[in-house]
C-alpha positions as CSV (number, residue, x, y, z in Angstrom):
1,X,97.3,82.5,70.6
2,X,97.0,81.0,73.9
3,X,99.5,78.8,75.4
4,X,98.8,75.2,76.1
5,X,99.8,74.9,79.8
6,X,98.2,72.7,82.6
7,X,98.9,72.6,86.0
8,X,98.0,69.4,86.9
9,X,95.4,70.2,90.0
10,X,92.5,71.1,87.6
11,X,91.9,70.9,83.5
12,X,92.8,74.5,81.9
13,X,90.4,74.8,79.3
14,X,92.6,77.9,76.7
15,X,91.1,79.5,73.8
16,X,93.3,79.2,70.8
17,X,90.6,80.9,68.5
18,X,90.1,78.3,66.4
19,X,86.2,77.5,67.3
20,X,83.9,80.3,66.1
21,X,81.0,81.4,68.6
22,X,78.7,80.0,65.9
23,X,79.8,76.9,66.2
24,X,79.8,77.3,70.4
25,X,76.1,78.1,70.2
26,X,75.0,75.5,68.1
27,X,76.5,72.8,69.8
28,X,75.1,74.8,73.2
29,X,71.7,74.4,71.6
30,X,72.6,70.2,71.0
31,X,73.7,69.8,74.7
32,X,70.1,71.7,75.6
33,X,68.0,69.3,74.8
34,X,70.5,66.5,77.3
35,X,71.0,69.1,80.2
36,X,68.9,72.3,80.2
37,X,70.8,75.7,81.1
38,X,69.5,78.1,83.6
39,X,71.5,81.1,83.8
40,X,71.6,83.5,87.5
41,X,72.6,86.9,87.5
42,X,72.9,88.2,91.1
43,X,72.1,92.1,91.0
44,X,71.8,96.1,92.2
45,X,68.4,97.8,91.5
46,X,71.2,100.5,90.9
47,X,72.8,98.5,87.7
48,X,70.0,98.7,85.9
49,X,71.0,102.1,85.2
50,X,74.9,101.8,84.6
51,X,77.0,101.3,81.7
52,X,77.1,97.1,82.4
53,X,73.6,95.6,82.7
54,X,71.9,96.8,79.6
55,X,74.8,95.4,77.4
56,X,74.2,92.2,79.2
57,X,70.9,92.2,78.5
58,X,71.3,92.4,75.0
59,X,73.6,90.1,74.3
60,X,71.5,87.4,76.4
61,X,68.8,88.3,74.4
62,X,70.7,86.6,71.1
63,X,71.1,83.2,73.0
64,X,68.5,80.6,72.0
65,X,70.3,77.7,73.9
66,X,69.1,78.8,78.4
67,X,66.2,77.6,79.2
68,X,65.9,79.8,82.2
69,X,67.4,83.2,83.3
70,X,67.1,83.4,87.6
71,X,67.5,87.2,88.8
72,X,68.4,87.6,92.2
73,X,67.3,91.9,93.0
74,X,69.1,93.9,96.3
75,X,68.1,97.4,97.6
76,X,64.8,97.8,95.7
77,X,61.8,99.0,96.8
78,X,57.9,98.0,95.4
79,X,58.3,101.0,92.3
80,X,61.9,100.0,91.8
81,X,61.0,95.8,91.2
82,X,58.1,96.7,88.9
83,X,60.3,98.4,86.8
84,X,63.3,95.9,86.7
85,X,60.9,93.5,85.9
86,X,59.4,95.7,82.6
87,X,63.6,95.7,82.4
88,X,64.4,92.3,82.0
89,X,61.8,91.6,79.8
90,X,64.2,92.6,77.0
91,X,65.8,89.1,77.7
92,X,63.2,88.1,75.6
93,X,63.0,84.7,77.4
94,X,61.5,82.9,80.5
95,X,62.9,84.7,83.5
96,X,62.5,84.7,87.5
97,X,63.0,87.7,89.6
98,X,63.7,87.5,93.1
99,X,62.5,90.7,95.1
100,X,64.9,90.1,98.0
101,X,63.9,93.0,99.9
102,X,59.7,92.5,99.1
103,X,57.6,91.4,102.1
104,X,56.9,87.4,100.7
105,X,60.6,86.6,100.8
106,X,61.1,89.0,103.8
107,X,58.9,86.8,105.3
108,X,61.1,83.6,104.1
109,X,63.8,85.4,106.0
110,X,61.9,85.9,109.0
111,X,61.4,82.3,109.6
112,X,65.0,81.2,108.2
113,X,66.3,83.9,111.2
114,X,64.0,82.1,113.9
115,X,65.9,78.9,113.5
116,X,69.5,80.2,113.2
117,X,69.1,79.6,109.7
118,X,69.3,83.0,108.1
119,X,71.8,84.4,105.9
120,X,73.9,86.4,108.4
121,X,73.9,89.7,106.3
122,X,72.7,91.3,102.8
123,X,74.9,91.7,100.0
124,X,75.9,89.1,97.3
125,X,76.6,85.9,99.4
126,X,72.9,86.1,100.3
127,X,71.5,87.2,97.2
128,X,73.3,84.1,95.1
129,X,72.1,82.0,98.3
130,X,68.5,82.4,97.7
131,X,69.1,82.3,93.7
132,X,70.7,78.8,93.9
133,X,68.3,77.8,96.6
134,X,65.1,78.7,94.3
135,X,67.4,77.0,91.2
136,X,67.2,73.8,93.0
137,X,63.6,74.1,94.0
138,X,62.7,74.6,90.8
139,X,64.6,71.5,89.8
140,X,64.8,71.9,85.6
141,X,68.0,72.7,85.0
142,X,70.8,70.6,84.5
143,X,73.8,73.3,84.1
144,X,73.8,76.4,85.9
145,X,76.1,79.3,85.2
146,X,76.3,82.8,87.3
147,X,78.3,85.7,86.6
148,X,78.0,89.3,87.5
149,X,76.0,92.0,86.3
150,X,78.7,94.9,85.7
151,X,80.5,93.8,83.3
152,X,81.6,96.2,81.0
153,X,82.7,94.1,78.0
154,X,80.5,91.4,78.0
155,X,79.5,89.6,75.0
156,X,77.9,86.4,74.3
157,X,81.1,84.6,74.1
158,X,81.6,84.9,77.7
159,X,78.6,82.7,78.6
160,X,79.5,80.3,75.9
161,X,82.5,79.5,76.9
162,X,81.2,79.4,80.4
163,X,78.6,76.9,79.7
164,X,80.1,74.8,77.4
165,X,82.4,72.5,79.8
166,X,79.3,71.5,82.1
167,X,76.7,71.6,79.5
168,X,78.9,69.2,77.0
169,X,77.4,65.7,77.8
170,X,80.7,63.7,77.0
171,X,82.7,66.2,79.6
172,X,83.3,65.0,83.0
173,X,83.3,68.2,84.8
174,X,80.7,69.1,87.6
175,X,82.2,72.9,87.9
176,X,83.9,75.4,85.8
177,X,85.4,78.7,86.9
178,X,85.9,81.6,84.5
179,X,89.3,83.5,84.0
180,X,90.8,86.0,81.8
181,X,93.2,88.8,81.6
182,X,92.5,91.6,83.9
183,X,93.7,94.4,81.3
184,X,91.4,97.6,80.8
185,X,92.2,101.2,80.0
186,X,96.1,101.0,79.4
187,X,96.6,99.5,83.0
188,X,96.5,96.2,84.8
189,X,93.5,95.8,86.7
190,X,92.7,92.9,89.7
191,X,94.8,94.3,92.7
192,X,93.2,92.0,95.5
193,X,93.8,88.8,93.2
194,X,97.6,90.0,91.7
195,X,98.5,91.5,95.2
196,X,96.6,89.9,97.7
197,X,95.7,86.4,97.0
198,X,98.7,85.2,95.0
199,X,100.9,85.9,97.1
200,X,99.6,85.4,100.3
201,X,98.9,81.9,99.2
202,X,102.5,81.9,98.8
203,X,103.5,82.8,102.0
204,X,101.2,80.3,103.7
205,X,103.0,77.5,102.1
206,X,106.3,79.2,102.7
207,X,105.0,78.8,106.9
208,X,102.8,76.3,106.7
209,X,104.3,74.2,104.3
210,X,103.0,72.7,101.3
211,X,99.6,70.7,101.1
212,X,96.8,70.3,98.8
213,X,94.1,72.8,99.6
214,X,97.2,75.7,98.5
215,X,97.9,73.7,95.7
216,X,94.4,73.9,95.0
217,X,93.7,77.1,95.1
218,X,97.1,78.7,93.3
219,X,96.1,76.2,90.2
220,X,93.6,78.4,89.1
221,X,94.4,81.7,87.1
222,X,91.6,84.1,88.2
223,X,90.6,82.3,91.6
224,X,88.1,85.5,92.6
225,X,86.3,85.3,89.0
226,X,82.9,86.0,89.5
227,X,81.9,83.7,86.8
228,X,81.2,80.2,86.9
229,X,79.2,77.2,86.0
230,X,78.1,73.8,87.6
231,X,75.5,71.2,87.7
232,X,72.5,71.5,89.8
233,X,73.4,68.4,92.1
234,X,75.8,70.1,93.3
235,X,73.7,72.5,94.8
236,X,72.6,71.1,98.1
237,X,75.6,70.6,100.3
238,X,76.8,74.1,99.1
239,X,77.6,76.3,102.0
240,X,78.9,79.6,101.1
241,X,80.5,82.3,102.8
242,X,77.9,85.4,103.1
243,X,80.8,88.3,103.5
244,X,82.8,89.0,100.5
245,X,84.8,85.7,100.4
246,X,82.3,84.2,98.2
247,X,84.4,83.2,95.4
248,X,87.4,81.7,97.5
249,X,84.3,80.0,99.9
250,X,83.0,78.5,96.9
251,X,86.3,76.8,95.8
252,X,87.1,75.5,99.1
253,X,83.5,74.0,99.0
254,X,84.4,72.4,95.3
255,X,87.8,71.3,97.2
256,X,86.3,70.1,100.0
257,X,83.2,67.9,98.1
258,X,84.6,67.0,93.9
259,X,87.5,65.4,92.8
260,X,89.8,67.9,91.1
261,X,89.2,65.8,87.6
262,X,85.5,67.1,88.3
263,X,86.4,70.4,87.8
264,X,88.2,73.1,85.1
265,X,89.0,76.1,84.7
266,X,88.2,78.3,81.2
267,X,89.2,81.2,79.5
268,X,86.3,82.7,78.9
269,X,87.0,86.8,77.4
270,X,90.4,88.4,76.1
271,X,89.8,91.6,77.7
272,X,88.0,92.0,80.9
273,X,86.3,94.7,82.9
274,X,84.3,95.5,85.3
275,X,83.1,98.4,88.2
276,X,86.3,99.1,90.8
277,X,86.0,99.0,94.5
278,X,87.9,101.9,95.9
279,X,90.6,100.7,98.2
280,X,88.9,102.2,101.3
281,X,92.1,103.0,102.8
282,X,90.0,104.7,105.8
283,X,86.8,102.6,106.1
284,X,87.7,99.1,106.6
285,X,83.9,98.2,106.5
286,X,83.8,98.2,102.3
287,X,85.6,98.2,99.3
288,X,88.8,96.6,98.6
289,X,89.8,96.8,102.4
290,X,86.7,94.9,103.3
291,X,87.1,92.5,101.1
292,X,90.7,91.5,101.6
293,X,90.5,91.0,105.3
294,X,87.1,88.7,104.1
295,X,88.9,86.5,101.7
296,X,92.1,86.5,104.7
297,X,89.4,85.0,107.2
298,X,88.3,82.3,104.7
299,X,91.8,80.9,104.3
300,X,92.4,81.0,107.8
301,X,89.5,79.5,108.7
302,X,89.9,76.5,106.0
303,X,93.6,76.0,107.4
304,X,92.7,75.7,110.5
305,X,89.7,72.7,109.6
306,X,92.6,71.1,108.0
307,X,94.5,70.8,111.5
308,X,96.2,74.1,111.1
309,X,97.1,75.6,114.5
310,X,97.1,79.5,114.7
311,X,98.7,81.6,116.7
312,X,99.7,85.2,117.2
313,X,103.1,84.1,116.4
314,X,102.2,82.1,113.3
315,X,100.1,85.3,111.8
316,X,102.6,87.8,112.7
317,X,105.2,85.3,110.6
318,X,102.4,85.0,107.5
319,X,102.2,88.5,107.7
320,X,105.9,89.5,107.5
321,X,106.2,86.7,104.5
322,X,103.5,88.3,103.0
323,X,104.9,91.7,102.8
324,X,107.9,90.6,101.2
325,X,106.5,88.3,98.3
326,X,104.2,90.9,97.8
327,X,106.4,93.4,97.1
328,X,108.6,91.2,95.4
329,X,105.6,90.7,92.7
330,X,105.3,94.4,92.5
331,X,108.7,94.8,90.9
332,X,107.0,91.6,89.0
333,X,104.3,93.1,87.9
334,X,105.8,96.3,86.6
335,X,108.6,94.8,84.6
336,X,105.3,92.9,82.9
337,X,103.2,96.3,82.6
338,X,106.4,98.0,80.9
339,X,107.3,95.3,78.3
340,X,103.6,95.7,76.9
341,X,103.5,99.3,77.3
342,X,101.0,99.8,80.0
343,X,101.3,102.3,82.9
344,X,101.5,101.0,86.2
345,X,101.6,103.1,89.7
346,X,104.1,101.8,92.0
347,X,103.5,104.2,94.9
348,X,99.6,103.2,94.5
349,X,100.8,99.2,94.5
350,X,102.8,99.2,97.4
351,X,100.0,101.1,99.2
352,X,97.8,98.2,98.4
353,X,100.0,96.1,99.3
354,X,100.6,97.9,102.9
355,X,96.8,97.7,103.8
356,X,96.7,94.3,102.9
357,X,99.1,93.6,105.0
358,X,97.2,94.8,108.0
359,X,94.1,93.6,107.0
360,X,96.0,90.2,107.4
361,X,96.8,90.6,110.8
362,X,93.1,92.1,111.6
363,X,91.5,89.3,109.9
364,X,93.9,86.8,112.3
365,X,92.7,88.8,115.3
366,X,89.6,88.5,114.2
367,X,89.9,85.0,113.9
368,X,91.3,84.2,117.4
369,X,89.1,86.0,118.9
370,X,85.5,85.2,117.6
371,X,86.1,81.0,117.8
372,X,82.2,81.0,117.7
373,X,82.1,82.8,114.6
374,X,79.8,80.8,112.0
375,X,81.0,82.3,108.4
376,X,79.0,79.8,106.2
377,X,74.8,80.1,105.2
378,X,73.7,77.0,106.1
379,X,73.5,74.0,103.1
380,X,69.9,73.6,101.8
381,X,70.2,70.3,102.9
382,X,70.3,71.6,106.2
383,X,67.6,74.1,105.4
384,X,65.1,71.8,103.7
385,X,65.4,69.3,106.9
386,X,64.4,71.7,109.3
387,X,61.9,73.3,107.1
388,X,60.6,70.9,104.4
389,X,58.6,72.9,102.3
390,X,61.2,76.1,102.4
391,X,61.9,75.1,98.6
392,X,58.2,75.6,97.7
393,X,57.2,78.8,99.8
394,X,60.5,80.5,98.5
395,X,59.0,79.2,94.2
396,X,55.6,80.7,95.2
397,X,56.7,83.8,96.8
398,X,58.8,84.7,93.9
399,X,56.1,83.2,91.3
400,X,53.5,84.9,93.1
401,X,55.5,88.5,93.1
402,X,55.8,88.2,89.4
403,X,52.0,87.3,88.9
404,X,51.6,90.3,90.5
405,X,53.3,92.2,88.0
């Protein structure tokens, strides 16, 4: 049993396991016929083939309620999209793939690039980009949900509970983020949200002081879920970050534009797991190094539209006050492992912990000295005015792809 808490920032939508997935589905099916679902599943040619994507699959397969299924594909070639498409087929519903390395939206690119308009670099900021820009243009949906594609214990209860809050007519809410425990194979899983974000959110309100956009984002129990759900209007004036600070972009975009009684928060899967970036202690460039200095920059950066003033005094300071709340949770975070008999590596920890810790300072320098620096893709607001019919040329280069198939 769940408890019962809210925070008072944003709804905190439990599950107390008293309503079956039966009855989840069948009122999913109800709300269809007021607000059509569309579902986007950002992915790897190379997941077709894991563990994940086939389960997903499956299980997706056993939903009657989505209208739609969007499939945004990276790092195929020509043989490779053929044969995701024969792939995805097993969905056994109407589905969309985007070839986002195939010459017609290429060419998309091309002319996107020649106007400063271009996502700045591959990877899955862009690939959700063109997925929720091709959602829009095809303008049937009502609710949209998105979650990853390498997921090891998914099931269809995941994208029930995902749906439900923006799908119900009678709710309120114009987004929903996922959460859940992150407990897999004896161990506790999620170092860059447990020993990253957590508590450097603390120690920018410990310098910084207090103020909404922190209250904000500590309210919410998994902030870098890759699962969520929203209404197509929101869509437009979206602008989201194309590194690895997508998720933390995303809710200082829902921050920034919906009232917090427009959004929730929903636990959406007991157990939770998914494929592990390697900390990358010696390439900074990927993994979990990469993607804490990203998710450093978009705080910074948000701070600093909020009147923030940032110095290489003030980061040295967040950094210090950082090291020591993070190591503080460690001690946290072990005591909790222990009392429910799970291991837990404190040499490994405070290692993460110590390259986090640099990659705070880096992502400060980084900061200060690239003012210029333009993090965000551009809304398709922006988009569609300085290239009207983008929104069609990108829904017949992806229906014409198909065709071809």
């Amino acid at each position: 049993m769940g408890d019962a808490y809210q925070n008072g920032v944003v709804a905190t939508l439990h599950n107390f396991h008293t309503k079956p997935l039966e009855t989840l589905e069948a009122d999913l099916k109800l709300f269809s016929g007021y607000r059509p679902m569309e579902l986007i599943l950002p992915c790897l040619y190379s997941e077709l083939d894991g563990p994940a994507l086939p389960r997903i699959v499956r299980e997706i397969s056993e939903v009657d309620y989505i209208s739609h299924v969007v499939i945004g594909l990276d790092r195929a070639d020509k043989q490779q999209y053929r044969s995701a498409f024969s792939f995805f087929q097993n969905l056994k519903k109407p589905f969309s793939l985007l070839w986002n390395d195939g010459p017609r939206i290429q060419n998309i690119q091309s002319q996107l690039a020649e106007r400063d308009l271009a996502p700045n670099e591959p990877g899955k900021g862009r690939n959700v980009w063109y997925c929720i820009g091709f959602t829009n243009a095809r303008g049937k949906a009502e609710a949209v949900a998105l979650h990853d594609c390498d997921i090891l214990t998914y099931d269809r209860t995941l994208l029930a509970r995902l749906f439900y809050p923006i799908a119900n007519p009678n709710y309120q809410f114009e987004f929903c983020k996922g959460y859940y425990a992150r407990v897999a194979d004896g161990k506790m899983n999620g170092r860059v949200t447990r020993l990253l974000l957590t508590p450097l959110l603390m120690a920018m309100e410990s310098v910084l002081g207090r103020n909404d956009y922190l209250d904000f984002l500590k309210s919410f129990r998994y902030p870098l879920a890759g699962e969520f759900s929203f209404r197509r209007s929101l869509i437009p004036e979206l602008r989201i970050p194309s590194d690895w600070g997508l998720e933390v972009g995303i809710l200082s975009e829902m921050h920034r534009n919906q009232a917090s009684n427009r959004i929730c928060q929903v636990n959406i899967a007991e157990t939770y797991d998914h494929k592990h970036q390697p900390l990358s202690e010696e390439d900074r460039s990927s993994g979990l190094s990469r993607m804490s200095s990203d998710i450093s920059k978009v705080l910074i950066r948000k701070l600093a539209t909020k009147g923030y003033c940032f110095g290489h005094e003030t980061f040295r300071t967040i950094k210090a006050t950082y090291f020591r709340v993070a190591l503080d949770m460690v001690r946290i975070y072990q005591t909790d492992a222990e009392l429910n008999g799970l291991t837990y590596d404190i040499d490994a920890e405070e290692r993460a912990v110590e390259l986090f810790a640099e990659n705070i300072m880096r992502a400060g320098e980084e900061f200060y000295y690239s003012p210029m620096e333009t993090p965000f893709t551009p809304s398709w607001t922006r988009v569609l005015s300085a290239i009207p019919d983008i929104g069609y040329q990108l829904r017949r280069a992806v229906e014409a792809d198909n065709q071809e198939v």
